[in-house]
PyMOL Python script that loads the backbone (N, CA, C, O; Angstrom):
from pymol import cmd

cmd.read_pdbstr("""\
ATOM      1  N   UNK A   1     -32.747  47.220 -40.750  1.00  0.00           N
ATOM      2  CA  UNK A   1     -33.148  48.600 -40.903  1.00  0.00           C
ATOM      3  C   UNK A   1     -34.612  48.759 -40.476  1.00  0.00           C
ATOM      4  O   UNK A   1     -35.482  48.087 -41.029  1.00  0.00           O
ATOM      5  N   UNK A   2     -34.893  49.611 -39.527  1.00  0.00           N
ATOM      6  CA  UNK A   2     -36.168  50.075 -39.277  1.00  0.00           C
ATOM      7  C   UNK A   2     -36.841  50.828 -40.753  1.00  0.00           C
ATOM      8  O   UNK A   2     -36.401  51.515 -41.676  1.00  0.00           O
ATOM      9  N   UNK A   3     -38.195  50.227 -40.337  1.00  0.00           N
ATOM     10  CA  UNK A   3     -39.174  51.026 -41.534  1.00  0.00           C
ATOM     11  C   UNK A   3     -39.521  52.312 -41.316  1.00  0.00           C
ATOM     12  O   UNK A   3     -39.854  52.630 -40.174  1.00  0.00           O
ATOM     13  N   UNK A   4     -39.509  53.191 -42.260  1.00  0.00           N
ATOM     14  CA  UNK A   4     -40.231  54.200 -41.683  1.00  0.00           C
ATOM     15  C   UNK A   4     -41.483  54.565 -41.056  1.00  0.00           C
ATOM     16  O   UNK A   4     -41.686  55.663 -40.537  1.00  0.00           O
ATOM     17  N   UNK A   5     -42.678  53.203 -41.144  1.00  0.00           N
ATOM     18  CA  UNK A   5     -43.840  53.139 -40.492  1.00  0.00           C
ATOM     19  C   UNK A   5     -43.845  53.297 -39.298  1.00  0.00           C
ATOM     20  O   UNK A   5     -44.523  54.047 -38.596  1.00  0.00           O
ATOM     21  N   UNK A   6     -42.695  52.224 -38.936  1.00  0.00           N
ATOM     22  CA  UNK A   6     -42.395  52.141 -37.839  1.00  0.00           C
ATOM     23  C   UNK A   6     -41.789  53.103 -36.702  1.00  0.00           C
ATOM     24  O   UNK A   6     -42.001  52.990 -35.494  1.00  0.00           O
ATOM     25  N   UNK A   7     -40.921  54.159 -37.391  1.00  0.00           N
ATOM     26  CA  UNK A   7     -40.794  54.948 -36.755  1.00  0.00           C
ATOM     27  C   UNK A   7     -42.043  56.373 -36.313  1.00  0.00           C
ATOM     28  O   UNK A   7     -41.937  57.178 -35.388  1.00  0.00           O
ATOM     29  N   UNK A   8     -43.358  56.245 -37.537  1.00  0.00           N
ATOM     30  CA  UNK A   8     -43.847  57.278 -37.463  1.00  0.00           C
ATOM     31  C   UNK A   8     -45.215  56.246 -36.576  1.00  0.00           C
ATOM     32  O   UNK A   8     -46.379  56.643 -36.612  1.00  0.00           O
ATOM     33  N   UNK A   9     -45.008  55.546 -36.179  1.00  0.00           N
ATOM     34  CA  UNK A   9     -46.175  54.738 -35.583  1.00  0.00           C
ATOM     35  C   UNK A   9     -45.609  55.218 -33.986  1.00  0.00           C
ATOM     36  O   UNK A   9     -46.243  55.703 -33.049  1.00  0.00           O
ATOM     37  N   UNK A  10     -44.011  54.829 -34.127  1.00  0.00           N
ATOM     38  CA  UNK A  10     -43.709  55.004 -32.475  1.00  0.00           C
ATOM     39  C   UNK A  10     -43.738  56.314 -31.919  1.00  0.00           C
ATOM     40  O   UNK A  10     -43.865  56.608 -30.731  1.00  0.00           O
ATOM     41  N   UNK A  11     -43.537  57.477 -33.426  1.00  0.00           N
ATOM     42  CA  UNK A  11     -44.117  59.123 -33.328  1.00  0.00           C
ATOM     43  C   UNK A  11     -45.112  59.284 -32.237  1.00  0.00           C
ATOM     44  O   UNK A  11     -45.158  59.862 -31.151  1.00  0.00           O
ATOM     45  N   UNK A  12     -45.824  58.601 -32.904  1.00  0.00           N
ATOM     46  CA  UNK A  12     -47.510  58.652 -32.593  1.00  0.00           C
ATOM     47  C   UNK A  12     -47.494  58.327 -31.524  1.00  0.00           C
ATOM     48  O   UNK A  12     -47.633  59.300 -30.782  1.00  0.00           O
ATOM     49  N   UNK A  13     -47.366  57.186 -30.884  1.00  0.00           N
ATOM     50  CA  UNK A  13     -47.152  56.608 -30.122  1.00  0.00           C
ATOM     51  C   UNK A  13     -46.792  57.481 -28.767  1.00  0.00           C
ATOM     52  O   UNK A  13     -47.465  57.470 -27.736  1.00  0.00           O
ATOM     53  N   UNK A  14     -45.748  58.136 -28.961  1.00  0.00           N
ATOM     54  CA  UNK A  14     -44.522  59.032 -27.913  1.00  0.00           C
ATOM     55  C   UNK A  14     -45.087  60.244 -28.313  1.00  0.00           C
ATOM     56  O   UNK A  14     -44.341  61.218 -28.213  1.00  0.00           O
ATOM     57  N   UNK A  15     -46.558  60.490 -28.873  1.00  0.00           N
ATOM     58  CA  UNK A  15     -46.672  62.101 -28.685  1.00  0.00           C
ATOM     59  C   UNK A  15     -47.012  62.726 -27.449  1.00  0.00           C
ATOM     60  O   UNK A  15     -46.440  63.781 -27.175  1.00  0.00           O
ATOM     61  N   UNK A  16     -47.926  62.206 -26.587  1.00  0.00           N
ATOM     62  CA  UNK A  16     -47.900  62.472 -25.421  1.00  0.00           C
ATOM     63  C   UNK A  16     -46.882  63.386 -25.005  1.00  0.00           C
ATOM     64  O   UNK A  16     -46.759  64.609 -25.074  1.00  0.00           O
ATOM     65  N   UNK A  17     -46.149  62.402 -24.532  1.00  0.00           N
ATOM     66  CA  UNK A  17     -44.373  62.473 -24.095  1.00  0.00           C
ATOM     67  C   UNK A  17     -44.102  63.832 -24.721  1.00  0.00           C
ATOM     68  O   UNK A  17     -43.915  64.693 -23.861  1.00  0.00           O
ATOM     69  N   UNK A  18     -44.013  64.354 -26.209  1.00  0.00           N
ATOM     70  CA  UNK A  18     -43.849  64.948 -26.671  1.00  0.00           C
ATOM     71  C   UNK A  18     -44.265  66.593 -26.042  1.00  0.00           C
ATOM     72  O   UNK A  18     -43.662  67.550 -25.555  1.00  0.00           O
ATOM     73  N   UNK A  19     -45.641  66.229 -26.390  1.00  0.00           N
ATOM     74  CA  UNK A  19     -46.495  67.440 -25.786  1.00  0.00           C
ATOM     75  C   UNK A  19     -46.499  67.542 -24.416  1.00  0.00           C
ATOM     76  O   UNK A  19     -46.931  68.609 -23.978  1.00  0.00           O
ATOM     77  N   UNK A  20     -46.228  66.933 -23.827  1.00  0.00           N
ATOM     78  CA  UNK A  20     -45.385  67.300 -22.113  1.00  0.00           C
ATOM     79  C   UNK A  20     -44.125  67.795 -21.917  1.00  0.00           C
ATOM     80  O   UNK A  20     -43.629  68.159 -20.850  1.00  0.00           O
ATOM     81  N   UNK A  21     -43.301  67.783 -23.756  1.00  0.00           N
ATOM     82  CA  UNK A  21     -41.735  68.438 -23.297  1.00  0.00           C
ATOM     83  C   UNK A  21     -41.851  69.826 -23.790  1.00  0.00           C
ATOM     84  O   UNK A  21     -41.029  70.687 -23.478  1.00  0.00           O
ATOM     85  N   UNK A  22     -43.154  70.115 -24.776  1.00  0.00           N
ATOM     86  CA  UNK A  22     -43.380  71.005 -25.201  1.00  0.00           C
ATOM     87  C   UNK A  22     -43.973  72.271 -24.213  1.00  0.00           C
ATOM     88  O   UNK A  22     -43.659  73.460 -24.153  1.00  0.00           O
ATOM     89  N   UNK A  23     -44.808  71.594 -23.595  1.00  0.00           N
ATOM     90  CA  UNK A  23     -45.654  72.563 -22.304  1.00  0.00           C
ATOM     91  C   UNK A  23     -44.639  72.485 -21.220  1.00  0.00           C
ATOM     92  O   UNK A  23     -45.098  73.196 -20.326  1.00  0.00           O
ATOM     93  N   UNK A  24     -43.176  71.855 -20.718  1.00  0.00           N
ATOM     94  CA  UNK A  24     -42.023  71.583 -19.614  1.00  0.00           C
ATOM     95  C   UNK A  24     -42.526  71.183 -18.584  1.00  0.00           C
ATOM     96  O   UNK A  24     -42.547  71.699 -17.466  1.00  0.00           O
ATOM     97  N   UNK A  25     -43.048  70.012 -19.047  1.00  0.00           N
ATOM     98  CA  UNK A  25     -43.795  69.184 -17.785  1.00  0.00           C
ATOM     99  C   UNK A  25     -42.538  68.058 -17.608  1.00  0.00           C
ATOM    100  O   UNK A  25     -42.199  67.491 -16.569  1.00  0.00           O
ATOM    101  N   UNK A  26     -42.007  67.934 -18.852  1.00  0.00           N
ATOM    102  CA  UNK A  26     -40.862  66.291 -18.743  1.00  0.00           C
ATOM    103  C   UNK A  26     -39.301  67.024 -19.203  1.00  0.00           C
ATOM    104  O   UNK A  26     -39.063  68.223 -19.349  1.00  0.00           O
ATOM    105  N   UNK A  27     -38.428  65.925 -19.353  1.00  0.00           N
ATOM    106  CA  UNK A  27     -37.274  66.398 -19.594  1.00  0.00           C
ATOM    107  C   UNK A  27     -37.089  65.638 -20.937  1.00  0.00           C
ATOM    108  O   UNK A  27     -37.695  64.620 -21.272  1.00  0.00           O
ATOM    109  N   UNK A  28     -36.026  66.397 -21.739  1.00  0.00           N
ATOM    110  CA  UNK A  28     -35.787  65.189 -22.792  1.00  0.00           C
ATOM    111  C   UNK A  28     -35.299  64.004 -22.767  1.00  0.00           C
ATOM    112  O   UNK A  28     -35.445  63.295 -23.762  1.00  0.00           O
ATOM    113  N   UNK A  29     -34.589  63.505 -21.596  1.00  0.00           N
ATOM    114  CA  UNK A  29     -34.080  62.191 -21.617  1.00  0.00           C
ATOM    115  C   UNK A  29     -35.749  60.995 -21.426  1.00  0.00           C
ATOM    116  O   UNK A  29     -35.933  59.916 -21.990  1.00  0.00           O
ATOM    117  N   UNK A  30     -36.648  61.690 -20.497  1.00  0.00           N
ATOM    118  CA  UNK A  30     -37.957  61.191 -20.513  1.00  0.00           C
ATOM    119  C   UNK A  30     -38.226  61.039 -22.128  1.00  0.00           C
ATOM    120  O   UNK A  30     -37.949  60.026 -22.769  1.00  0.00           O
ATOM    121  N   UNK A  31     -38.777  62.149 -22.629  1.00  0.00           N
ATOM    122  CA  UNK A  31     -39.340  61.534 -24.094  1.00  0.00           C
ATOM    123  C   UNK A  31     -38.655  60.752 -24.859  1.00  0.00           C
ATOM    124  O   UNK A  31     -39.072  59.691 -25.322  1.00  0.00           O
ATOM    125  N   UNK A  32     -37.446  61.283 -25.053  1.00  0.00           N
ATOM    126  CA  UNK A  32     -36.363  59.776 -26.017  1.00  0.00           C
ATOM    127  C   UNK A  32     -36.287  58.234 -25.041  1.00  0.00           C
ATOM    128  O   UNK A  32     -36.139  57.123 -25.549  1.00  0.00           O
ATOM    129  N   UNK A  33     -36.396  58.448 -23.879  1.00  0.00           N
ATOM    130  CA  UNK A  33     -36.606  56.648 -23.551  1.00  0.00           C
ATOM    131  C   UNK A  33     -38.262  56.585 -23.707  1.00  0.00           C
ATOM    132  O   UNK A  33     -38.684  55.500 -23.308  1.00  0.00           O
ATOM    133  N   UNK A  34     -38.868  57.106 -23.986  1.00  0.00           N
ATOM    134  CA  UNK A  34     -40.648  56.690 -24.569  1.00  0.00           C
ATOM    135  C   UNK A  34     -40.338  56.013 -25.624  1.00  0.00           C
ATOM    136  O   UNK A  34     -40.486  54.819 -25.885  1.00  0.00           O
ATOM    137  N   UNK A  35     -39.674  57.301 -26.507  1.00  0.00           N
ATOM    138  CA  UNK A  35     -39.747  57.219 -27.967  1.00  0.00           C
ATOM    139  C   UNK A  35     -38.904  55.526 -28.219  1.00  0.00           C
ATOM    140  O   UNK A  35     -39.251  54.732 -29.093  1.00  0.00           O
ATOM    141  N   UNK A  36     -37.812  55.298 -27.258  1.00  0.00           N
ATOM    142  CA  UNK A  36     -37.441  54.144 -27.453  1.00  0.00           C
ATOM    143  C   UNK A  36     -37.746  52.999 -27.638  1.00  0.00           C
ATOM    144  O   UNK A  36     -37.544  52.092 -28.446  1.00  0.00           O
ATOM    145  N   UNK A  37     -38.594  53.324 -26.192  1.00  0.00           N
ATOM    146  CA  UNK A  37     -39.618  52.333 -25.582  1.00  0.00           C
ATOM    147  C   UNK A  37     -40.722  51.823 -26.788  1.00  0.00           C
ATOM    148  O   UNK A  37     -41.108  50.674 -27.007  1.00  0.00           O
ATOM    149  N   UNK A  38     -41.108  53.155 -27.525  1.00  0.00           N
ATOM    150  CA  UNK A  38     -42.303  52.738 -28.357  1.00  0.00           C
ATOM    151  C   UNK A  38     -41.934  52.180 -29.670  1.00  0.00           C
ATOM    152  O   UNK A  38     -42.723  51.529 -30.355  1.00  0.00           O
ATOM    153  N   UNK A  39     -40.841  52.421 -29.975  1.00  0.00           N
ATOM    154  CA  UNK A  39     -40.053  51.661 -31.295  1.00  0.00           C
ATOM    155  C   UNK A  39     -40.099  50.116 -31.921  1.00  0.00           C
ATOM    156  O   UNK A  39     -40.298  49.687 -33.058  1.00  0.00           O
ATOM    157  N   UNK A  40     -39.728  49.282 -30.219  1.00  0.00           N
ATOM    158  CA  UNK A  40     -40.332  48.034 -30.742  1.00  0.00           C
ATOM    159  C   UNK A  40     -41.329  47.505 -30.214  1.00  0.00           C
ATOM    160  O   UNK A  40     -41.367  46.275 -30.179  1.00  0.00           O
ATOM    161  N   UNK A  41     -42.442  48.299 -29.643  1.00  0.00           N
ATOM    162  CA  UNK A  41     -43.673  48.018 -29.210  1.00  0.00           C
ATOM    163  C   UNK A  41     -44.636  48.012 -30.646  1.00  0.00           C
ATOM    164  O   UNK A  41     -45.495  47.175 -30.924  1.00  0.00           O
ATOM    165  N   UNK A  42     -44.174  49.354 -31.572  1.00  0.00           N
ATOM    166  CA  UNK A  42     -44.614  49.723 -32.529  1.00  0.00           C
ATOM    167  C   UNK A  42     -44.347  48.464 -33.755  1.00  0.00           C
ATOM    168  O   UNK A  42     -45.291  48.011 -34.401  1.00  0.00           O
ATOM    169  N   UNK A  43     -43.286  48.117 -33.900  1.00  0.00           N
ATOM    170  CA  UNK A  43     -43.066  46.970 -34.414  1.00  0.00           C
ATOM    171  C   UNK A  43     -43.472  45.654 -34.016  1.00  0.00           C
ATOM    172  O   UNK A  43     -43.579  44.791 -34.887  1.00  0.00           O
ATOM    173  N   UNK A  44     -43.681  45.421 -32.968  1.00  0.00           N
ATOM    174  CA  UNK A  44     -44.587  44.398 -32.990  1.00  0.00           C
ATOM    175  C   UNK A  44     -45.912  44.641 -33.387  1.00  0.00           C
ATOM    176  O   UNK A  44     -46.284  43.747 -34.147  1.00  0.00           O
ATOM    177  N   UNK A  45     -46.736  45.454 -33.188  1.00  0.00           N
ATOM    178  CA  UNK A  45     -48.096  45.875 -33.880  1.00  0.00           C
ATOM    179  C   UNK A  45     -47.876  45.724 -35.292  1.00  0.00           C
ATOM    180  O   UNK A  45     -47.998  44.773 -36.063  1.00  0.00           O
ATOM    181  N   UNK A  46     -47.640  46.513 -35.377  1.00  0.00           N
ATOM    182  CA  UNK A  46     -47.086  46.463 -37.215  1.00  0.00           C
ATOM    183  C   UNK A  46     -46.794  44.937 -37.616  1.00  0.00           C
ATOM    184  O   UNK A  46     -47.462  44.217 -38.359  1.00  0.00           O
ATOM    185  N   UNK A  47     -46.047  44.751 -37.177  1.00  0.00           N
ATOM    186  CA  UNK A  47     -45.358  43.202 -37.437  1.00  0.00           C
ATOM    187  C   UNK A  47     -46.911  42.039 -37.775  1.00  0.00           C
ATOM    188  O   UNK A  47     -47.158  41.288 -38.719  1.00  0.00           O
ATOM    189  N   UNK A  48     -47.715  42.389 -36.451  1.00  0.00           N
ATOM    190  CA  UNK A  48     -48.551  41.539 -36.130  1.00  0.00           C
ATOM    191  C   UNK A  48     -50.034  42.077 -37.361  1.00  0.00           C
ATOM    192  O   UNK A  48     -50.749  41.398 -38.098  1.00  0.00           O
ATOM    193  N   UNK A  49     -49.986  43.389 -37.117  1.00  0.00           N
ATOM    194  CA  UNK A  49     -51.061  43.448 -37.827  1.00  0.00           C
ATOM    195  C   UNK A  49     -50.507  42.827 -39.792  1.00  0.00           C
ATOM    196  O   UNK A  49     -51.355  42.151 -40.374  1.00  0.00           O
ATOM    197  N   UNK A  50     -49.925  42.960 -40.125  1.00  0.00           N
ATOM    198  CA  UNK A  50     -48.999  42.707 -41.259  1.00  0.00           C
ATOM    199  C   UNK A  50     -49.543  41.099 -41.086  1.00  0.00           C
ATOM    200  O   UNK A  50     -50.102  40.567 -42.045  1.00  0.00           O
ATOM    201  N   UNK A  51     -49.389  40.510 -40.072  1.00  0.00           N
ATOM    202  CA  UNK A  51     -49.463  38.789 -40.258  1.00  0.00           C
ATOM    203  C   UNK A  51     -50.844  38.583 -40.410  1.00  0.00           C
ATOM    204  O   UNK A  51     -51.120  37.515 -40.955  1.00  0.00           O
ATOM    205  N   UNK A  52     -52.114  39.535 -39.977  1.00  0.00           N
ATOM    206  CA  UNK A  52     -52.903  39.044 -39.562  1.00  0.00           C
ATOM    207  C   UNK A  52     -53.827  39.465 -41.051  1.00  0.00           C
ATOM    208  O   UNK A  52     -54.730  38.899 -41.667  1.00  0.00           O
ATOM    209  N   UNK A  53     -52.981  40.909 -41.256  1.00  0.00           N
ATOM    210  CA  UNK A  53     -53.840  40.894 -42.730  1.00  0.00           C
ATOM    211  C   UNK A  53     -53.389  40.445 -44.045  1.00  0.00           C
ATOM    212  O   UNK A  53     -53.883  41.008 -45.022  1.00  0.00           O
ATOM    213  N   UNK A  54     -52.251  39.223 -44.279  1.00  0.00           N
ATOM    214  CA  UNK A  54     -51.410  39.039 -45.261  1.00  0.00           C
ATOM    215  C   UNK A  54     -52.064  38.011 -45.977  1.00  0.00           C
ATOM    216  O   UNK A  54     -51.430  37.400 -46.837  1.00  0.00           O
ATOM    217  N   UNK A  55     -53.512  37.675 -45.689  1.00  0.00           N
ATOM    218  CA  UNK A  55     -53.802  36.394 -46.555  1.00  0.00           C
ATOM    219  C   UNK A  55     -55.194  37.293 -47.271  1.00  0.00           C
ATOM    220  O   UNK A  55     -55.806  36.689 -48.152  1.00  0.00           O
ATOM    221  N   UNK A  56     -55.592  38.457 -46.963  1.00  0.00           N
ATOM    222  CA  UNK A  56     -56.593  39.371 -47.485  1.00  0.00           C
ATOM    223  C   UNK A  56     -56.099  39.938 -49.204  1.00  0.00           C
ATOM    224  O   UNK A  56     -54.988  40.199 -49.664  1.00  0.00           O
ATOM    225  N   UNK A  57     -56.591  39.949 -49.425  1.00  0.00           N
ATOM    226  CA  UNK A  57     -56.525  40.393 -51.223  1.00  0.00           C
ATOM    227  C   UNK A  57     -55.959  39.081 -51.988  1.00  0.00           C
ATOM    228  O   UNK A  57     -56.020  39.075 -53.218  1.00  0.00           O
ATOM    229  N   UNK A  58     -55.681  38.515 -51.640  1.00  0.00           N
ATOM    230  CA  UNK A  58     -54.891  37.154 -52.428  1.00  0.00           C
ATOM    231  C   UNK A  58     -56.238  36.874 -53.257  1.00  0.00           C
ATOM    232  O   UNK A  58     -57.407  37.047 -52.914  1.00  0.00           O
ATOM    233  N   UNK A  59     -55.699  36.388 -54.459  1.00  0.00           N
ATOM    234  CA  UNK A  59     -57.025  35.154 -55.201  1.00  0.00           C
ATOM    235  C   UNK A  59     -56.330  33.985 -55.112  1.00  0.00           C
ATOM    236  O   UNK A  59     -55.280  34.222 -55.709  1.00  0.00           O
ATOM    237  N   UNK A  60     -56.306  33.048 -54.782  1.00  0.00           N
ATOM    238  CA  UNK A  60     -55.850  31.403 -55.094  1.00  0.00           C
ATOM    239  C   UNK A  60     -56.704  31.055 -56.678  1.00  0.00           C
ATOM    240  O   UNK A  60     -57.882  31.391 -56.807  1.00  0.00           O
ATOM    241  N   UNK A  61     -56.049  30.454 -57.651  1.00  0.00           N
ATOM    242  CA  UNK A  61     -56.791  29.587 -58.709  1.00  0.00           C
ATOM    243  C   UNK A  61     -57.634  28.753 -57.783  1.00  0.00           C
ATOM    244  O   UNK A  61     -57.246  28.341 -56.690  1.00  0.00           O
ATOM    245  N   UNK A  62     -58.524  28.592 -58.178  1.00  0.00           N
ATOM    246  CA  UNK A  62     -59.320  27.094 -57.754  1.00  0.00           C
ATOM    247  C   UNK A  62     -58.692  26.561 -58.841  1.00  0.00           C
ATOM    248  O   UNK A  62     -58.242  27.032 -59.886  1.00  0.00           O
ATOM    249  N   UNK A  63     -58.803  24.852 -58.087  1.00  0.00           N
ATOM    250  CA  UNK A  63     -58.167  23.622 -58.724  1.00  0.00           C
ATOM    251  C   UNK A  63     -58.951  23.874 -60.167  1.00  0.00           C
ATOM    252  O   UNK A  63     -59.765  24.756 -60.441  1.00  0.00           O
ATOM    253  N   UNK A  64     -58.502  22.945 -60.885  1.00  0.00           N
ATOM    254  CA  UNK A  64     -59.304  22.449 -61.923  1.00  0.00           C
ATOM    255  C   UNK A  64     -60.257  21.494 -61.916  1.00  0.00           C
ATOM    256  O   UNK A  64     -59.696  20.409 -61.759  1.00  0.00           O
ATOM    257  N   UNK A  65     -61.643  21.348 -62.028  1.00  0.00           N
ATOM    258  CA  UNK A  65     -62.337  20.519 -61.801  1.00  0.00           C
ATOM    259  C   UNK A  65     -62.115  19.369 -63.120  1.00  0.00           C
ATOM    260  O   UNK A  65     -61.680  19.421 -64.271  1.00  0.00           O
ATOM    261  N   UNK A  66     -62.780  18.161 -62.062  1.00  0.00           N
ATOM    262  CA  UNK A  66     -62.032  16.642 -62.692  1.00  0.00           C
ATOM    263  C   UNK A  66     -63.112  16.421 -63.667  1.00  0.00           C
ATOM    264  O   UNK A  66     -64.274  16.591 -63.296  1.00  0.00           O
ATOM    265  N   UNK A  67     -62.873  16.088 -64.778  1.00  0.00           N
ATOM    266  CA  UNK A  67     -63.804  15.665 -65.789  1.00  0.00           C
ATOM    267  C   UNK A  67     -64.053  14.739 -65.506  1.00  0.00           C
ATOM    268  O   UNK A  67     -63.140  13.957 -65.242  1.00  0.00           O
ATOM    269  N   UNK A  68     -65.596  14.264 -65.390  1.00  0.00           N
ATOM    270  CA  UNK A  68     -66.261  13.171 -65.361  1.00  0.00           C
ATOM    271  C   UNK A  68     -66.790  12.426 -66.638  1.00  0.00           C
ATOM    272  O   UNK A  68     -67.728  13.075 -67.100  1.00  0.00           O
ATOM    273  N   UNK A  69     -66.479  11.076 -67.520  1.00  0.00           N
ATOM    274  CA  UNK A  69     -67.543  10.979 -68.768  1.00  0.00           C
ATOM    275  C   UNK A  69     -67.918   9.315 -68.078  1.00  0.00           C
ATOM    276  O   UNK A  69     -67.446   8.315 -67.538  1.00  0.00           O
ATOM    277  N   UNK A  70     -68.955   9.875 -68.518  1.00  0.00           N
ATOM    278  CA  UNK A  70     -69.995   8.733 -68.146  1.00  0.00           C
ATOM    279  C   UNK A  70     -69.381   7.257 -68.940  1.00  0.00           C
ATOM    280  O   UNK A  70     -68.648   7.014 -69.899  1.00  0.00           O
ATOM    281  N   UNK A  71     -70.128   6.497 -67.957  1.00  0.00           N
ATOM    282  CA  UNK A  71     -69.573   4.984 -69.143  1.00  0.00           C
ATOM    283  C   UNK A  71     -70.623   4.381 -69.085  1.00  0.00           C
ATOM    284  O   UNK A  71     -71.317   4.583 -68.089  1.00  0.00           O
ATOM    285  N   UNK A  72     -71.108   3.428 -70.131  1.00  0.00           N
ATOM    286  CA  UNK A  72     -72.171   2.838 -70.349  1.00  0.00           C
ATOM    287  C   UNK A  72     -72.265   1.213 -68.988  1.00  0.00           C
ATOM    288  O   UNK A  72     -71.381   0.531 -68.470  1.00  0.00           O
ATOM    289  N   UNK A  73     -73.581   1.200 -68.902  1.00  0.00           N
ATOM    290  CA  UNK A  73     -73.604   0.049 -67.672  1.00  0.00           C
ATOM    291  C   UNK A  73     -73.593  -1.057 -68.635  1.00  0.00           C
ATOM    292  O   UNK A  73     -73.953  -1.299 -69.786  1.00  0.00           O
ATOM    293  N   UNK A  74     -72.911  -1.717 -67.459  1.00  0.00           N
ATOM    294  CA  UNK A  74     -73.316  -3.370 -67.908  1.00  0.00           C
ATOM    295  C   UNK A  74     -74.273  -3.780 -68.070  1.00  0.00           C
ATOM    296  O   UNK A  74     -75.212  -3.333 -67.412  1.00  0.00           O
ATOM    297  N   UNK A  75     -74.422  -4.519 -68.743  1.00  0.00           N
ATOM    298  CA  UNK A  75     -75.579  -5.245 -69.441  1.00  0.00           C
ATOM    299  C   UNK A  75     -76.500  -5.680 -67.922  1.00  0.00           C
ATOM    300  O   UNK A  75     -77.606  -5.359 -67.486  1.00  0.00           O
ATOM    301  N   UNK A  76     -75.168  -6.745 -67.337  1.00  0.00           N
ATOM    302  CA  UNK A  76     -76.284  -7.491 -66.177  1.00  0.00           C
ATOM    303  C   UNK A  76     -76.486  -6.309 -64.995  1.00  0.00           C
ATOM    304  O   UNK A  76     -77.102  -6.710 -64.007  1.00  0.00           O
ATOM    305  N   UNK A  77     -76.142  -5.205 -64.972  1.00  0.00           N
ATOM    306  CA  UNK A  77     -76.305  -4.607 -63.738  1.00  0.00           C
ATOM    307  C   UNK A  77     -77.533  -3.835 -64.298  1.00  0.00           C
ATOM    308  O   UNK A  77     -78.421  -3.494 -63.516  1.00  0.00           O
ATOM    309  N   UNK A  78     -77.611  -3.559 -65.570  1.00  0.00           N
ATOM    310  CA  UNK A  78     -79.483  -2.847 -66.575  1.00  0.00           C
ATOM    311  C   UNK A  78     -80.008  -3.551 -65.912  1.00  0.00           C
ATOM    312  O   UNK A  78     -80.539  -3.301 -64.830  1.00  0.00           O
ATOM    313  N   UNK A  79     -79.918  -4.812 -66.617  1.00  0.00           N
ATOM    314  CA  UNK A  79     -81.292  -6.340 -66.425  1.00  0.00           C
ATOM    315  C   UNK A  79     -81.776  -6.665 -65.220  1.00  0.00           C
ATOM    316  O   UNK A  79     -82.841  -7.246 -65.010  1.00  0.00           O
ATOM    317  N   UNK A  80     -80.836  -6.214 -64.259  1.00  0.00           N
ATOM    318  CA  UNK A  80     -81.163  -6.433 -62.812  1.00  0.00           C
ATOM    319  C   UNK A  80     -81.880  -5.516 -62.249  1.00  0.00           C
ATOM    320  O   UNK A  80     -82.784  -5.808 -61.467  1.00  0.00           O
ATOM    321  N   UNK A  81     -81.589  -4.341 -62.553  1.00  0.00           N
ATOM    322  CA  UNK A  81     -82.681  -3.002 -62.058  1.00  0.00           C
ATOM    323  C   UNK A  81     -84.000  -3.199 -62.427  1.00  0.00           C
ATOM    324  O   UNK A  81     -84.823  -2.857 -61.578  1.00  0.00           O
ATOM    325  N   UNK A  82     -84.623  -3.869 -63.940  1.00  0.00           N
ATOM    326  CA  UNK A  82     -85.163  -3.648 -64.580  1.00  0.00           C
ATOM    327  C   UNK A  82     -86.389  -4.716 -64.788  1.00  0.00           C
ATOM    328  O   UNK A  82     -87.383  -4.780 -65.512  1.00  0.00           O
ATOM    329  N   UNK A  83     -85.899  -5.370 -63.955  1.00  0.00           N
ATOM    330  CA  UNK A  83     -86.612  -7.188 -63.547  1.00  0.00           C
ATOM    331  C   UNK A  83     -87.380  -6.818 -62.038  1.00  0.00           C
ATOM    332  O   UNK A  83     -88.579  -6.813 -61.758  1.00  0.00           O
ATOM    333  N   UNK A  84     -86.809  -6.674 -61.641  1.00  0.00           N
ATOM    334  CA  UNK A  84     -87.550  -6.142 -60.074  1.00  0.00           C
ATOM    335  C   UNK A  84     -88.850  -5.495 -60.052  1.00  0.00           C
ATOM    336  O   UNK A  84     -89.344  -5.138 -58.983  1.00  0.00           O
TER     337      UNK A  84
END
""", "prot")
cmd.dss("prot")
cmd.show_as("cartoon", "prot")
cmd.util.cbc("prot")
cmd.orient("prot")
């Protein structure tokens, strides 16, 4: 099923066309193969813009950060710093 975006995008699209059948510059079989024409032109835009803005508003959790607890040093690795 077509969206209705989609059809009012390919509107838009085929107004031209439109306003040339209105002033009898074209015939109607002209504007309905526009309007055709622009149907899945319009859907791919749509389609594409849809992919390109689909990762915008999201929040992801950040991970959980890793607890670190300290551990006491070895004796000989102190004595060694501490001699030098």
């Amino acid at each position: 099923m077509i969206r209705p975006a989609v059809l009012l995008f390919a509107l838009l699209i085929s107004a031209p066309a439109l306003y040339r059948y209105v002033v009898d510059q074209l015939d109607i079989t002209a504007v309905l193969i526009r309007f055709l024409i622009a149907v899945p032109v319009a859907a791919i835009l749509l389609a594409a813009l849809k992919f390109v803005t689909a990762g915008y508003g999201k929040t992801e959790e950040e991970p959980a950060a890793r607890v670190v607890t300290p551990s006491p040093m070895e004796a000989r690795e102190a004595g060694s710093g501490l001699s030098s």
